[in-house]
N, C-alpha and C positions, 0 to 999 in steps of 0.2 A: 879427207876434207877437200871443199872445193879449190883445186891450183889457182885457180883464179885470184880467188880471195887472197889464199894465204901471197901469192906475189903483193896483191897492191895493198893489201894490210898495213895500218899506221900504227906499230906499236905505243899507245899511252898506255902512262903509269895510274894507274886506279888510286882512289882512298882519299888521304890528307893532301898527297903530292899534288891534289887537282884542284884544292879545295880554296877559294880565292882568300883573301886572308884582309881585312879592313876597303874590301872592293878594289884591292890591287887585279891587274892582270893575270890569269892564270898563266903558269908558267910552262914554259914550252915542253911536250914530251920527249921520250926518244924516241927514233925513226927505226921500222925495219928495214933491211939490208936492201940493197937494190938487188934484183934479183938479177940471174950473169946472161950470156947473151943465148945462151943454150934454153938456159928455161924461161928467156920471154919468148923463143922461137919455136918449142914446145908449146907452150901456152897458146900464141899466135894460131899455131894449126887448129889445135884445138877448141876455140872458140869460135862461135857464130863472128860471121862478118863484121856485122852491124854491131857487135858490141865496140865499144869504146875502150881503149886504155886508160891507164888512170891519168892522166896528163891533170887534170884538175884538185888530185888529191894535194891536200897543202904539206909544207913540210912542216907540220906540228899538229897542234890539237886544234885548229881554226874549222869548222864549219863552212862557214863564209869570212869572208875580209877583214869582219867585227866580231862575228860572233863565234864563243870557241866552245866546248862540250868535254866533256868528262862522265861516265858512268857513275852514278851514287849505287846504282845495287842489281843483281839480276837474282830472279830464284825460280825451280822448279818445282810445283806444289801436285801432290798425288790427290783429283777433285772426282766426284761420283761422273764426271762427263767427261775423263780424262786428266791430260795433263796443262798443266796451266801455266806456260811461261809469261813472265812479268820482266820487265826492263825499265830501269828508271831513271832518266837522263838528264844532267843540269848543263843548261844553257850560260851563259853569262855574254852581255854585251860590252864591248870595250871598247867599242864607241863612243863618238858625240852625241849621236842621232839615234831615235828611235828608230830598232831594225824591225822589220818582218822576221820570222820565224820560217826558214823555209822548208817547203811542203814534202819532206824528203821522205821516202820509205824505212823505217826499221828493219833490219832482219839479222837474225840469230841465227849460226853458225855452228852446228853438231859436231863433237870428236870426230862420229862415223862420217861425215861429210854431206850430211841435209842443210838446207836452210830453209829459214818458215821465215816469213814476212808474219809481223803485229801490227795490228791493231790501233792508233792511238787513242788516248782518251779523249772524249770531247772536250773537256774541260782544259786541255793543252792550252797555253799561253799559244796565241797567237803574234804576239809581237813583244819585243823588251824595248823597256827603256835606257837611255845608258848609263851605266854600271850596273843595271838590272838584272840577277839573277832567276833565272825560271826554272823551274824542273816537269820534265816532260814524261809520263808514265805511258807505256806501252804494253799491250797484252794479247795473246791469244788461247784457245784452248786447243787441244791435240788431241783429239779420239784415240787416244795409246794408253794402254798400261804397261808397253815395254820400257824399261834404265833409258834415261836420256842421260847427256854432260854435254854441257855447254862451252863451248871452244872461244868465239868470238861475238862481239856485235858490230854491225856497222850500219852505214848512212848510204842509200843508194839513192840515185836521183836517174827518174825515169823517163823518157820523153816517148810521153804515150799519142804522139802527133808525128814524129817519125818514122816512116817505113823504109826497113824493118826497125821497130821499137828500139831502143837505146837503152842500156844501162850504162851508167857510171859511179863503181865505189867511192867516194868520198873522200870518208874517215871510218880507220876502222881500230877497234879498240881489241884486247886479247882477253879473253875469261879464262878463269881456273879457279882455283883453290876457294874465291870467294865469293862461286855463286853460292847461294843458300838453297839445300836439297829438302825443304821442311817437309817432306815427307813420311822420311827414314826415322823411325824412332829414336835412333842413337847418333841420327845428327846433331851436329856441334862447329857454332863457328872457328873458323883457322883460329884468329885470335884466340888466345885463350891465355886468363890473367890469374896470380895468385890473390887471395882474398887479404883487400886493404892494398894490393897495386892501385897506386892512381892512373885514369889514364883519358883520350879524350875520344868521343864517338868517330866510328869510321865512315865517312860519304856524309857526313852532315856540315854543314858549312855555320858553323860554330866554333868560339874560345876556351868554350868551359870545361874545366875538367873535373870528374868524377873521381870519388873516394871510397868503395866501399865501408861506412861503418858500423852498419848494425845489422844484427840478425836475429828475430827470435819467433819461437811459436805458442800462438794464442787459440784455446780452443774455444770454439762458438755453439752456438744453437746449431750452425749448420755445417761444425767441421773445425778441424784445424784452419788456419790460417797463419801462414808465414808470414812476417813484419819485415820488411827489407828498410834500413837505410843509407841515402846517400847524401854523402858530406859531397855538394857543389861547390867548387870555384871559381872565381871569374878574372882572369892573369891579365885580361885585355885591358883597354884601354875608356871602353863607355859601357853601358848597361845593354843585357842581353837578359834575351827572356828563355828559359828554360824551353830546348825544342819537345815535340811529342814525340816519347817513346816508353816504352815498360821494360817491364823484370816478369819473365818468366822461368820457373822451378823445373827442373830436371832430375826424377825422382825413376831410376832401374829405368825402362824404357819407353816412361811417361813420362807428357810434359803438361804443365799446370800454368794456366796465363794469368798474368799479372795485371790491375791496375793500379795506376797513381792514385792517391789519396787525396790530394790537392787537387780539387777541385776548381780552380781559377786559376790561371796564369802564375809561371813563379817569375820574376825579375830578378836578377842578382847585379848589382851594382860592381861597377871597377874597381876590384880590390876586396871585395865582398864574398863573404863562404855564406850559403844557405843549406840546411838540411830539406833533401825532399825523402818521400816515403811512397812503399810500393805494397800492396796489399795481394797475396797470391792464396784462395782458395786452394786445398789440396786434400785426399780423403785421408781415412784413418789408414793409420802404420807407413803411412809414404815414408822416404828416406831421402831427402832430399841431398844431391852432392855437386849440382850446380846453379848457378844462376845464368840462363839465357837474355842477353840484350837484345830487342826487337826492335824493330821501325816497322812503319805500317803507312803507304800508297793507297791510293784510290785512284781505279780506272772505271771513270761511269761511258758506257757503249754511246756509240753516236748513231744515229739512222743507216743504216746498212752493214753494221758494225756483226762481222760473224760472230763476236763474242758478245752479242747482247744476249744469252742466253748460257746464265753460267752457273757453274755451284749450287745447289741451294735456291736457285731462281733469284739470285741478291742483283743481278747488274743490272737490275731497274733503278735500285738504291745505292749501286756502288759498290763494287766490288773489293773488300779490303787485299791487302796484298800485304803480307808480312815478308821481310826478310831477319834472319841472325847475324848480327853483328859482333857481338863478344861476346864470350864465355868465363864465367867465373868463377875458380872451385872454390866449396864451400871450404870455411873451416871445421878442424872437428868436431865432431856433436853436432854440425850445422846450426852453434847458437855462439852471439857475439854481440854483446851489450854493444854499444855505444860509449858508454859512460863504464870505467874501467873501476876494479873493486879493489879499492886501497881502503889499507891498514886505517882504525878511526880509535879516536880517544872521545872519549863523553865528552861534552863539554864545548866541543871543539866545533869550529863551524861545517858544515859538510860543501863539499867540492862539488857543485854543480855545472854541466856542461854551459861554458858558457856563451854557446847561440844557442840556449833553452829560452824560448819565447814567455813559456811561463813564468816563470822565476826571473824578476824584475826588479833592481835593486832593493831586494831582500834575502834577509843573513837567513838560512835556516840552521840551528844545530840543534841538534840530538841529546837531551839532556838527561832522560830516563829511558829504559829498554828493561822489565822486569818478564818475566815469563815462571807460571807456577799453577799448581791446580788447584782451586778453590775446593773448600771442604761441601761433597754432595755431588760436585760435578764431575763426569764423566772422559772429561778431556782438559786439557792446560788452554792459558790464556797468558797470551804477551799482549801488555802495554808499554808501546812508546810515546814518550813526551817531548814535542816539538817545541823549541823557543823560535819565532820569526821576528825577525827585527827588520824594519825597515831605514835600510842606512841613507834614504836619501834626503832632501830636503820637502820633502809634498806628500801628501797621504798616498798611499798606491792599494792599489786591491789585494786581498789577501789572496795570494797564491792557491787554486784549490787542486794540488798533487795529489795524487795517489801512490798507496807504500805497499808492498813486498816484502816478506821474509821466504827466502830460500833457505831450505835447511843444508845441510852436509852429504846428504844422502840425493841432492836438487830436486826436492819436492817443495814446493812454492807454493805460500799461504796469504792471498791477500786481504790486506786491513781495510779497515772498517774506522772512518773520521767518526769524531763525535757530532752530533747532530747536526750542533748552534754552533757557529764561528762569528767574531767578528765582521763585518763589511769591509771594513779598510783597515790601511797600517797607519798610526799616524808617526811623523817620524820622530826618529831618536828612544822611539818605544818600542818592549818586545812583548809579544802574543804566545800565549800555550795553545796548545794545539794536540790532543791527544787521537791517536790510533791505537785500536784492539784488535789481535789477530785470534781466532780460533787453533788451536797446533792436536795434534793425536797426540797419547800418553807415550809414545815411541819415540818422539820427536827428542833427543837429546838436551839439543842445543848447540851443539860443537859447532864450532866455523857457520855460525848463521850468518848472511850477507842480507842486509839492508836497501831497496832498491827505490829510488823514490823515481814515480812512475806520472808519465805524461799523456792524460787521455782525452786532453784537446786537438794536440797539433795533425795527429793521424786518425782520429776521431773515425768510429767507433773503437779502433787499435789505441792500446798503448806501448807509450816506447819509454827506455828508461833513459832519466837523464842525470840521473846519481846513482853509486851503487859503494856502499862500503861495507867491513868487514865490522860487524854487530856485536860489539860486547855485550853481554848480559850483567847483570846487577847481581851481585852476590846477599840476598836476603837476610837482615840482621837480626838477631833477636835483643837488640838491648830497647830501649826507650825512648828511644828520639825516631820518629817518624818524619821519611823522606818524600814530599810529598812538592817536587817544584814547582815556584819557587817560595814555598815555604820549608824549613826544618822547624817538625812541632814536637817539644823535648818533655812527656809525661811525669809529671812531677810525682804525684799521688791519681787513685783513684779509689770509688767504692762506688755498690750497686748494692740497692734494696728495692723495698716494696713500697708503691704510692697509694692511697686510696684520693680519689678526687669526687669530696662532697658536692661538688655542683654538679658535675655529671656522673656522677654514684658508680662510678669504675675504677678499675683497678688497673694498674702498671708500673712498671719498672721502673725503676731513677736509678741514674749515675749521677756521682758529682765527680767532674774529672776537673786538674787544677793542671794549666799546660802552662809552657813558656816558649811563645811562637817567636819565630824570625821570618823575615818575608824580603828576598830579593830587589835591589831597587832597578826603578823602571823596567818593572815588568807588570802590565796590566791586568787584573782579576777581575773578570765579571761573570753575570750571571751563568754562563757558558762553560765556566771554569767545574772542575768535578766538585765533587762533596763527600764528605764522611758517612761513612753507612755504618751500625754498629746494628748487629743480633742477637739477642739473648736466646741460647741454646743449652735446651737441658743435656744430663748426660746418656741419652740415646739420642742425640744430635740431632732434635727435635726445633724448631724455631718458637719460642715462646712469644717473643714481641721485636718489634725495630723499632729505630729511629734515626735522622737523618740532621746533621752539622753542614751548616753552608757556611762558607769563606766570603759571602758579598751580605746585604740585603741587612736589617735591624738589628738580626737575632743572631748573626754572625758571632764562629767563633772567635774568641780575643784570650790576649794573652790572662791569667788569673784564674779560679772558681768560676765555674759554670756547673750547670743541672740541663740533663738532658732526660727525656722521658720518653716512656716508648710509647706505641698504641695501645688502645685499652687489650685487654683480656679478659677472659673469663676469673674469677677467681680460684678457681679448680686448677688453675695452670700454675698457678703459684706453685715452684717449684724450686728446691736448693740440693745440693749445691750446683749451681749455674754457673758456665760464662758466657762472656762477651767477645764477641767475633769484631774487629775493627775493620773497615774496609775502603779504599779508594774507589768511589763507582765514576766514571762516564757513562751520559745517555748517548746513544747511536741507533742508527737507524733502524739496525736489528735486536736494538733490547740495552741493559746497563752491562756493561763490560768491566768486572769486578776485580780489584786486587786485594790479595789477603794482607795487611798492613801488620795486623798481632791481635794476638787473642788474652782478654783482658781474664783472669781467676781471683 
């Protein structure tokens, strides 16, 4: 390494330690050692005349008088033109006055003892205001494919009006462990956090800190996709706005880049948690076991700028610049709701995450979950039945969530709303709301977990923001049908043959005599399911249907009623027959049927 340097070198401490904290002053570093009188006399020989000693370097992190500097990040990127060192520098004035920015050289300091002079961007702040923070990006590229490690940076000031020419170091800061080599495939930031560590971004001049919560994988049109989220908080004192940066996937010795999902600004208020979400493309059978924290610089070239010609031809448009700042192992399986799977009782309200933006003073609980396989059909059918209540005082919109059954075995069946829902909740009243799921004839049922799933906030992702452990309904055979929130209690029934002289056809009659009960304040309309009933000969043929609605004229009530099916041929007239009784919901993919009881 250059002797030179390493003498006048100004040990600052990197990171948080520099990071100004409500526009306080940053605070002073530590000093390298003075060097002894042996090795400034070394030194001495050994430099050109005309160089300068550092007599002007300050005793801290000062720049100039006002303005003081600290490193946000350095990284070595392996580019098709070489190697492409990046250095990213924040300023801060602690000043009254608006400083100039002075015009001082960058250069970087090699283990083996090189130094390369960068570049700066054009777009460098030229002057601060005071307590104005800038960050200054600097870059070159290196026609090498040989290992570089970055040792130091510093500030040299040049007097190119001087003969012979002048150098003087500055300030000069020490590199190791946290440049970023994002070259290497199995590099990894130093930092490195367990999954659900909080913690807060390194070189950003920020309060907020992060919480790993959620993890899960969504397959696409075009691939898996990892769902990442994080629970934000903000410990300070006024509102700050969510800085730019991603979540990238580290999957054996690939890595997979991350963007945010939120697409406009997040704010998080003083005292305030917000969820953000991170969306990572990744292809089939990846095995993801960490998560990469990035930030991302831009150095746009300036006229005579040797690196206007970079990568990919980008430094017309700006050359992005990533650095790795945390590392986060995943947890097992690499899947971690958000929302945790507690024990549930029917009836009961269910526990939603409460910063779920959806679910907006509204009770949702879970009042039916039946799963069974309908006679004819090839595969089982769960329905569950949703009661929402809205507990506040004003109508609110009806929550439109989406549900999940995961089985025991974690193969995951998602449901199917019924078509028609209400608009709004009005209050003090509760809404049915029913889902049909599809499940294989394999599917048990054991340990089914319940996930009620959010596919607005991460849109086109969804994330979960409830998740319970799913009883199933044990199927009765006696005579009172469960059908919330009604219980309809079959008193008698019978079924013969109709002939109808006006329109000279034939069909089935039941007269069935119920004795209904019906929940209060729970609203039933049009939207609500209906009674399906089949007359099936005994080769399990469908002779006729007919259809009982719970709203509208004809509605069923409690007493004697006659139900009648479609016509028929008279040739079908067939005995002995039964009656198939059923709960159907319309949905968007067909009626989603429950076997209720079969009427002989």
């Amino acid at each position: 390494m250059n002797e030179r340097w390493k003498m006048t070198l100004t040990s600052v401490m990197l990171g948080t330690a520099i990071i100004m904290q409500g526009g306080a002053a940053l605070p002073a570093a530590a000093l390298a050692a003075e060097p002894s009188a042996t090795e400034a006399g070394e030194n001495a020989a050994a430099e050109p005349a005309a160089t300068e000693a550092a007599a002007e370097t300050p005793a801290d992190n000062h720049l100039t008088e006002n303005i003081q500097a600290a490193v946000k990040g350095a990284s070595v990127e392996s580019t098709p033109d070489g190697l492409r060192i990046a250095v990213t520098v924040r300023l801060y004035n602690g000043g009254t006055e608006k400083q100039r920015v002075p015009d001082y050289e960058l250069r970087v300091q090699t283990a083996d003892g090189l130094d390369y002079t960068l570049d700066a961007s054009s777009d460098n702040k030229k002057a601060l205001k005071p307590k104005e923070i800038g960050e200054l990006v600097y870059m070159s590229v290196v026609d090498s494919k040989a290992a570089m490690k970055l040792a130091g940076v510093s500030f040299v000031k040049v007097d190119e009006y001087a003969y012979p020419k002048t150098e003087t170091t500055l300030l000069g800061f020490p590199l190791g462990s946290e440049v970023w080599y994002g070259s290497s495939g199995s590099a990894l930031p130093t930092t490195q956090l367990a999954w659900g560590q909080t913690f807060s971004i390194p070189g950003l001049n920020s309060d907020l800190l992060y919480t790993p919560a959620g993890l899960t994988t969504e397959n696409t049109d075009k691939g898996p996709v990892a769902v990442v989220t994080l629970l934000t908080q903000n410990p300070g004192l006024g509102r700050e706005t969510v800085p730019d940066f991603r979540l990238d996937v580290r999957a054996g010795q690939k890595t997979f880049a991350g963007a945010r999902t939120e697409k406009d600004d997040v704010t998080v208020e003083a005292g305030e948690q917000k969820y953000i979400h991170f969306a990572v493309p990744m292809e089939n059978n990846a095995e993801p076991s960490s998560l990469i924290l990035m930030t991302t610089d831009t150095f746009l070239p300036g006229s005579g700028s040797g690196s206007s010609q970079t990568s990919g031809g980008q430094a017309a448009a700006g050359t992005q610049i990533d650095t790795g700042r945390l590392a986060v192992t995943l947890p097992a399986g690499a899947q971690a709701d958000p929302a945790s799977t507690a024990s549930y009782t029917l009836g009961s309200p269910i526990a939603v995450d409460p910063l779920s933006k959806l679910i907006d003073h509204t009770q949702v609980t879970l009042m039916e979950l039946h799963m069974q396989q309908n006679p004819g059909e090839g595969y089982k059918t769960a329905i569950g039945k949703f009661v929402l209540t809205n507990k506040s005082d004003k109508p609110v919109p009806t929550p439109a969530f989406e549900t999940e059954l995961v089985g025991g075995g974690g193969a995951a069946y998602s449901g199917v709303r019924q078509t028609n829902v209400a608009a709004t909740l009005n209050p003090g009243l509760s809404y049915v709301v029913s889902y049909s799921f599809n499940i294989p004839q394999t599917e048990s049922g054991d340990g089914l977990v319940l996930k009620l799933l959010d596919g607005q906030t991460a849109s086109p992702y969804k994330i979960a923001i409830a998740s319970v452990q799913a009883p199933l309904q044990k199927e009765s055979d006696d005579n009172t049908l469960h059908l919330y929130p009604y219980d309809i209690h079959l008193t008698d029934w019978t079924v013969g043959t109709n002939y109808g002289t006006t329109t000279a056809s034939y069909s089935y009659k039941m007269k069935l005599t119920l004795d209904m009960k019906q929940a209060e304040n729970v609203v039933v309309d049009q939207n609500f399911s209906k009674l399906h009933f089949e007359v099936v000969d005994k080769l399990g043929r469908v002779l006729g249907t007919a259809d009982g609605s719970f709203t509208g004229s004809q509605k069923l009530v409690s007493g004697t009623q006659t139900i009648v099916t479609n016509s028929i041929a008279s040739e079908q007239f067939e005995f002995p027959i039964t009656v198939n009784m059923y709960e159907v919901i319309e949905t968007p993919d067909g009626q989603a049927k429950r076997l209720l009881k079969t009427l002989s």
